[in-house]
C-alpha atoms as one frame of an Amber mdcrd trajectory, in Angstrom:
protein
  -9.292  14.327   1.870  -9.977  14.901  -1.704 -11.342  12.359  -3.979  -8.989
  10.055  -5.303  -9.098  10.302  -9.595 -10.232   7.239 -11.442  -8.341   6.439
 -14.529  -8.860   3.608 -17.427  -5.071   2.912 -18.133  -4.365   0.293 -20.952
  -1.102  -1.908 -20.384   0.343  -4.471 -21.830  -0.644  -8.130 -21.001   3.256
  -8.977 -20.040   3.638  -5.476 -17.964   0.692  -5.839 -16.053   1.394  -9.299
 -15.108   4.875  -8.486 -14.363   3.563  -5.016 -12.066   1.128  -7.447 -10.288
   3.545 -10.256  -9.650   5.870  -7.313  -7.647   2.409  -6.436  -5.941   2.126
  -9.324  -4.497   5.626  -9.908  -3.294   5.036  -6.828  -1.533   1.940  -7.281
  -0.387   0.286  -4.378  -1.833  -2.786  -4.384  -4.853  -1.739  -4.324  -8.431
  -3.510  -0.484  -8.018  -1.485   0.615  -5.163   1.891  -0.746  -6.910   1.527
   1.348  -9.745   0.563   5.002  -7.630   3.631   3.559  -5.797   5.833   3.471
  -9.019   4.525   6.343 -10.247   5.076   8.791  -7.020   8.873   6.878  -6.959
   9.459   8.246 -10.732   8.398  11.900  -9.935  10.034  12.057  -6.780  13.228
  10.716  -8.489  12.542  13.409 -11.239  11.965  15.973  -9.118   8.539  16.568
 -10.243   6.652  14.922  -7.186   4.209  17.673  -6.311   4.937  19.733  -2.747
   1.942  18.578  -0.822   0.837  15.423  -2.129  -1.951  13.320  -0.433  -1.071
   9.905   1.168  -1.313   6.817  -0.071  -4.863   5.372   1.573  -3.998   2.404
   4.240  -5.681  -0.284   3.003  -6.696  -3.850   5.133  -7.089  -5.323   8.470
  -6.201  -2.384  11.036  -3.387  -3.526  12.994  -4.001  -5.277  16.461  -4.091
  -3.450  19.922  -3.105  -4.775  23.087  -5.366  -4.213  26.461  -3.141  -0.500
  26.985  -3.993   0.273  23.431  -0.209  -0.090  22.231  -0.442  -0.862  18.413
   1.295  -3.295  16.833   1.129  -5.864  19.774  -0.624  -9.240  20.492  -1.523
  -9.800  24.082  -2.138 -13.711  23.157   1.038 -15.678  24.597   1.365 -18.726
  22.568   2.850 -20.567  25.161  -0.517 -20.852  27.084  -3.485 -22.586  26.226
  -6.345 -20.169  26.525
């Protein structure tokens, strides 16, 4: 994967609050909102690039059950442990 570019961008106190309110009702870094926004606006423009690199997964990997399944918890709640 190619290096990701690292750029100083200069907002607005009242638009960066406001982009990293929606980050966090979405769960997502104040960062990862705006590549989000920004790969939205040229996709709805029709300028999104053909072969664009993915968005990096960031955080916890998600859980594996004893078969290796992801996405599933093989705790049961309903037994004590």
């Amino acid at each position: 994967m190619a290096e990701r570019k690292k750029i100083l961008l200069r907002l607005d106190p009242a638009v960066h609050d406001a982009v990293a309110r929606w980050a966090g009702d979405e769960l997502r870094s104040t960062n990862a909102q705006i590549e989000f926004l920004l790969r939205r606006s040229l996709t709805d423009a029709g300028r999104m690039p053909k072969n664009p690199g993915e968005i990096p997964r960031r955080g916890r990997p998600p859980k594996r059950a004893p078969g290796g399944v992801e996405g599933t918890d093989d705790t049961d709640p309903t037994q004590d442990g």
